[in-house]
N, C-alpha and C positions, 0 to 999 in steps of 0.2 A: 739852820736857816732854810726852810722852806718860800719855794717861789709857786706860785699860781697864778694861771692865766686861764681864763674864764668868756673867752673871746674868738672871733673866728674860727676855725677848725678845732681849738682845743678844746677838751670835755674831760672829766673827771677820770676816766678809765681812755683816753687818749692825747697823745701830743703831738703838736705839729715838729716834727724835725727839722722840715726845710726852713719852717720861720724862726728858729732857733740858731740855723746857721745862717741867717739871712742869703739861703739859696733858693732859684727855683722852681717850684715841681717836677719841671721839664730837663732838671738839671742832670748829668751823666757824673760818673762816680768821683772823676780826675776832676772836672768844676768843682763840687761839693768838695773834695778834698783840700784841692786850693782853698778855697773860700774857709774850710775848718782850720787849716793850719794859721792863715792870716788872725783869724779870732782868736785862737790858739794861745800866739805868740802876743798878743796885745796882754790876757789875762794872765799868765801863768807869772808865779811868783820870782821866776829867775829875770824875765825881762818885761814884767810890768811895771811902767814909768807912775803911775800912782804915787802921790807924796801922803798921802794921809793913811793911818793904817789902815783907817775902817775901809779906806774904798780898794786898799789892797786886799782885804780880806773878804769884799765883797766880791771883787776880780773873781779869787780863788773859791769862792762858791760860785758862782755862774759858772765856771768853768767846771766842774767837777760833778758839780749836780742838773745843769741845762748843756751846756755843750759837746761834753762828750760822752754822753748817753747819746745825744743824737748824731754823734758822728759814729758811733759804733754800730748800730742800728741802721744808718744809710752806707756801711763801708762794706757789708754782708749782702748778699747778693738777692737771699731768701729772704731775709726780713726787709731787704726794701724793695725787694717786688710784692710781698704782701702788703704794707704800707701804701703804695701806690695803687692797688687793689682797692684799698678800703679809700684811700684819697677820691678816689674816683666813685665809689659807688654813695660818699657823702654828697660829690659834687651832684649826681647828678638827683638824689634826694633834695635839696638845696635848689635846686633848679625848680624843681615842683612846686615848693612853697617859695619862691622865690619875692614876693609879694608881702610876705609875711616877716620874714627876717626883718632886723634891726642893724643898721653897722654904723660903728662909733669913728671909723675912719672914713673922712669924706673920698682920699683916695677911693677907697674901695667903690665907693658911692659911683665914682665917677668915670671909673672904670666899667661897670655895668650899662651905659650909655655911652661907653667911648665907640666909634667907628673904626675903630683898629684897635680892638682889644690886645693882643699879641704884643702890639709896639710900646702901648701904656701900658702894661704889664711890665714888662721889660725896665722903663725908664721910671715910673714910680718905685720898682725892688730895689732896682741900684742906687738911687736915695736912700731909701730908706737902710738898706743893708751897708751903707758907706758909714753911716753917722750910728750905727745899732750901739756898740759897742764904745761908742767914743768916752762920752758921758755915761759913767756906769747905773747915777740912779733913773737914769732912761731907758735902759736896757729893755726893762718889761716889758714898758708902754712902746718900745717902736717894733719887740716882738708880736704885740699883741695886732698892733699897726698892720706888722706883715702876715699875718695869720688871716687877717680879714681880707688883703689885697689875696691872698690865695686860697680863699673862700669863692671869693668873686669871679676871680680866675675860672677856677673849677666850673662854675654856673654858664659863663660864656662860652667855655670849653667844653664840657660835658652834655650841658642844658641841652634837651629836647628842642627842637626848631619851633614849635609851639609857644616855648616858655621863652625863648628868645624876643628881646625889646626890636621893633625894626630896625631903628639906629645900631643895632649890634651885627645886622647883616652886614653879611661881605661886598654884594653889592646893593646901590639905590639909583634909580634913578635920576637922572638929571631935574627933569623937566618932568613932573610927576602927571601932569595935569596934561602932559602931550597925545594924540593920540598918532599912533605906527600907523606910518604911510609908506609906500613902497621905496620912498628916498631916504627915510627916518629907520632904521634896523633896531629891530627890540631889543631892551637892555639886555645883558646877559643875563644866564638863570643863575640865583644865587648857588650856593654851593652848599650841598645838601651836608647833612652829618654824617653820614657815610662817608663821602666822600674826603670831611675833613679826617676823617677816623683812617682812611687811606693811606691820603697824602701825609699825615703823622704818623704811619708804619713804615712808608716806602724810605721815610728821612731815617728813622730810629734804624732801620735796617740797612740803610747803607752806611751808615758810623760804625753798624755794627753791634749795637744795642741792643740785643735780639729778645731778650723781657721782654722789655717796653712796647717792643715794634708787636710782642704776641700777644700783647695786654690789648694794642689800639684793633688788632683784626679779630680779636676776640669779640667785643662791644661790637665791630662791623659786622660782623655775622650774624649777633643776635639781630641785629637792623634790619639785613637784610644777609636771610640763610644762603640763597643759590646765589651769591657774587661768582661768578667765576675768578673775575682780576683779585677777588679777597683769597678766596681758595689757594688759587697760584702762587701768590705772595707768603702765606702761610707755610703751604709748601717749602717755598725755598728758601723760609728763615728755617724752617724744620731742617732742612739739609742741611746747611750752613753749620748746623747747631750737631751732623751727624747722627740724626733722629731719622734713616731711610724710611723705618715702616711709617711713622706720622706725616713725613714727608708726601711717601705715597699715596697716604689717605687723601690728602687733600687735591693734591695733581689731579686725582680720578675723579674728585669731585666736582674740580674746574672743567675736567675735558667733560662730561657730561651733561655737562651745561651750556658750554663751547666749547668744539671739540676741533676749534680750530685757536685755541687759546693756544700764546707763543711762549709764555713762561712755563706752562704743564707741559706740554709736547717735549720743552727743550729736558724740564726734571723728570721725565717718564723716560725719557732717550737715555738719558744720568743714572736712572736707578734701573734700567733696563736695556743694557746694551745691547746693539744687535747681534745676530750667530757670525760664531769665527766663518771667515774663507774657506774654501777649500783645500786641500792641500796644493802644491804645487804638481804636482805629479796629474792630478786633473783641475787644469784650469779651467773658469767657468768660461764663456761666450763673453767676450770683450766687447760690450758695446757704449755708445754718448750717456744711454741712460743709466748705465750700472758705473760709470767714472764720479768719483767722490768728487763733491764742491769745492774748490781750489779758494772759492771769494769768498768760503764761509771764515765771518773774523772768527780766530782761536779763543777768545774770551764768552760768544754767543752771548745770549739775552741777558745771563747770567753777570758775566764780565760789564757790562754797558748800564744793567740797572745798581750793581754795587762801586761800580768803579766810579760813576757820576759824583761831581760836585755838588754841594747844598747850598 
């Protein structure tokens, strides 16, 4: 029994994994895991509650030939960082013709004009991946379903600010038609792609995700090369990762650019400690300015931007 899907991200020489395990894209290895062993356990032949043979037998190929290819494939570290490589460089293709595409899920549809893409994304998967596996001869159709909502995804996520519908900006204003008077303060500026390509490395990097966090400042620098706050960040998922020379690279590229940057300064201090003391025997001139910072916290920039809540 062969199963094909012909829909959303899937393509003859590709498959969507996460809409397979109705996880998504953004998902971290222990999610995805959850979520495959829940599916898991619904199809496999020792505790699948199935009364008929055929839908048992159908269980037992879903399972063997859709599920856990895709759970192999996202449980490896290499091939789901290349997967999410390519997820991304479809999305942001996708974004370009964005215009053009066709999608057979009005989710999807309606996701692409939602104003909080993130939160509808979120709450139309968990439908959809709650009920995936319920009804077996559904299965396809609400992969196919979720293939296309993280299609869409990808487009809001990835897409160019160009390609982006207004309604999908982060912000709008109120009163469109207002004009700023000294008592009236302009809206805020929206939030540029850079900056969401940031703010999704600075998260993925205090979890600890350190791929993912090198994937999102990777795309940031092709945006924009002299980021300093991208460089630094870079940096010190480099370090993190115990990568000093690439680490380095990047610190020096931040201080260069700002050479009063407080995350390079702190990973330059890291990978280049200062010279020992002198010995005791000749102590140097004791003064206010040569006494170490007593108030500096033990964690520094380092400790405060990983240790942070999400």
């Amino acid at each position: 029994m062969s199963f094909q899907i012909d829909r959303g991200l899937f393509l003859p020489d590709f498959s969507d994994f996460h809409a397979i395990l109705g996880a998504s894209i953004e998902a971290e290895v222990k999610e995805i895991r959850k979520q495959y062993l829940k599916i898991a356990r619904r199809l496999h032949p020792d505790s699948c509650v199935a009364e008929l043979e055929s839908d048992r037998h159908l269980a037992e190929q879903l399972l063997s030939k859709l599920v856990n290819p895709a759970w192999q494939n996202l449980s490896q570290e290499k091939t789901r960082t290349n997967h999410l490589l390519v997820l991304k460089m479809k999305g942001q293709g996708a974004a370009r013709k964005r215009h053009e595409l066709e999608f057979g899920s009005n989710l999807a549809k309606q996701l692409l004009t939602s104003g909080n893409a993130d939160y509808f994304y979120r709450t139309a998967l968990k439908d959809l991946s709650d009920r995936q596996y319920e009804q077996l001869d559904q299965a396809i159709e609400l992969t196919a379903q979720i293939s296309e909502l993280n299609l869409a995804y990808l487009i809001c996520r990835d897409g160019t600010s160009e390609s982006n519908s207004p309604k999908s900006q982060i912000y709008t204003p109120s009163t469109p038609t207002a004009t700023n008077t000294p008592s009236q303060p302009a809206p805020p500026r929206p939030e540029s792609l850079n900056d969401q390509y940031y703010r999704r490395a600075e998260g993925f990097a205090a979890k600890g995700n350190y791929a993912q966090a090198t994937i999102e400042l990777r795309d940031a620098l092709k945006i924009e090369p002299n980021s300093s706050r991208c460089h630094s960040l870079m940096g010190l998922v480099y370090l993190r990762q115990n990568q000093p020379t690439m680490a380095k690279i990047h610190f020096t590229k931040a201080l260069s650019v700002d050479p009063q940057d407080p995350i390079a300064l702190e990973g330059k201090q890291k990978l280049e400690p200062p010279a020992a003391k002198l010995p005791a025997s000749k102590p140097a001139a004791k003064s206010d300015a040569t006494k170490p910072n007593s108030t500096k916290p033990s964690g520094g920039m380092f400790g405060g931007l990983f240790g942070k809540k999400k």
